[in-house]
C-alpha positions as CSV (number, residue, x, y, z in Angstrom):
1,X,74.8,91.0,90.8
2,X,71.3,90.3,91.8
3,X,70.5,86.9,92.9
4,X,67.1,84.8,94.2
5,X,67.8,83.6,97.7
6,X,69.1,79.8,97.0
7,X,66.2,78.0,99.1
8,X,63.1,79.9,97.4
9,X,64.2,79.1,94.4
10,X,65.0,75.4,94.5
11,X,61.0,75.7,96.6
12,X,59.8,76.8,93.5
13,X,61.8,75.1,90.6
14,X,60.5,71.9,92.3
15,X,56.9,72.9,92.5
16,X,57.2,74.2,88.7
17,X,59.1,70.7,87.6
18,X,56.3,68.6,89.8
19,X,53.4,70.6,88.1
20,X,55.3,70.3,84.3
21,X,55.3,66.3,85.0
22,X,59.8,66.7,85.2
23,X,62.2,65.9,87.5
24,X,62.4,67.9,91.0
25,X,65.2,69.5,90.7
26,X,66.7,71.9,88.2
27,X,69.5,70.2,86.2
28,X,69.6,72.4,83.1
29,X,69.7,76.0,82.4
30,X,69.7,78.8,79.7
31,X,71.8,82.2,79.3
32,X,70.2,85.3,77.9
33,X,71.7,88.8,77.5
34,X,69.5,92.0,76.7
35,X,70.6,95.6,75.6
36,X,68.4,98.3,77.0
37,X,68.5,101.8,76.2
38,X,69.3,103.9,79.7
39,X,67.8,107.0,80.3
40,X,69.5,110.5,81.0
41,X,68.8,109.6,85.0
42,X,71.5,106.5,84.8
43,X,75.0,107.4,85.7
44,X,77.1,107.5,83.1
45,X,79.6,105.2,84.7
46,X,77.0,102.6,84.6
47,X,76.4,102.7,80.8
48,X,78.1,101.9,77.4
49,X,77.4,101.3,74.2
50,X,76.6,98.2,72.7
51,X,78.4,98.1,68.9
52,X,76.6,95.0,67.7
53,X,72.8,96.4,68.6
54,X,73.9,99.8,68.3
55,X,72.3,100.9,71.9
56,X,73.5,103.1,74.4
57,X,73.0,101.6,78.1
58,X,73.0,98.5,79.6
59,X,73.1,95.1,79.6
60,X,71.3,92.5,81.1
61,X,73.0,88.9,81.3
62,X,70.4,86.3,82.7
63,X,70.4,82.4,83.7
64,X,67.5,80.8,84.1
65,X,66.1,77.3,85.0
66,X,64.8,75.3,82.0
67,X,61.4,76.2,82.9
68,X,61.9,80.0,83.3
69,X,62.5,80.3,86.4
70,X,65.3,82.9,87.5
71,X,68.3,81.8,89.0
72,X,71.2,84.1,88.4
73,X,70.6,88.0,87.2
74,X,73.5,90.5,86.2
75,X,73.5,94.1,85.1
76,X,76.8,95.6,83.5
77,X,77.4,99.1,81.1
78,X,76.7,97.9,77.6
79,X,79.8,97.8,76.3
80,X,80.5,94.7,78.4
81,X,81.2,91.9,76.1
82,X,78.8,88.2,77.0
83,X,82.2,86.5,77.2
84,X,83.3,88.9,80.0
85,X,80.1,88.5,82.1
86,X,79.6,85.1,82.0
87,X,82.5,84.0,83.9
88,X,81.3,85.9,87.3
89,X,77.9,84.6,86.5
90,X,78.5,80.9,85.9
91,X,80.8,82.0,89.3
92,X,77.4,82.7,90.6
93,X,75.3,80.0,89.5
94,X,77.8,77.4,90.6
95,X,78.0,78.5,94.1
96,X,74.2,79.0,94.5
97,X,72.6,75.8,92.5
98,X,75.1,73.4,92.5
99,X,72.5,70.9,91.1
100,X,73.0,72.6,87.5
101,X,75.1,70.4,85.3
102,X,74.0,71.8,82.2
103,X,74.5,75.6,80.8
């Protein structure tokens, strides 16, 4: 799991909230997942197949501050259900941005 470092983020969530007339701190966030299509190069251990898109690779699962920013990034095999990696990412998020009330 790939994640911002804590401080840089909160530096810019506030500068991106201040300039976008909002609150200064991040108090909401979104989840997005992405299939992407791995080339011959990725291990096979790394990659699955996603049934519901019908693509061979990987997934991305992403959470990001209301205003884009991102905050927590994961990438799992394909075949790795949303349900399945959101608990170690909301794991994640909680530790890192406490502030986040809302998913």
């Amino acid at each position: 799991m790939l994640d911002g470092h804590p401080a840089l983020i909160g530096c810019l969530g506030r500068s991106v909230s201040a300039r976008a007339g909002r609150w200064n701190r991040a108090r909401g966030s979104s989840t997005r997942t992405q299939s992407v299509r791995a080339t011959a190069s990725v291990p096979a251990a790394s990659r699955g197949y996603d049934g519901g898109k019908k693509v061979p690779g990987r997934k991305n699962h992403i959470i990001t501050y209301t205003l884009g920013l991102l905050l927590v990034v994961a990438v799992t095999a394909a075949n790795v259900g949303d349900r399945d990696a959101a608990v170690p990412l909301l794991q994640r998020l909680r530790s890192l941005h406490q502030e986040i009330t809302l998913v």
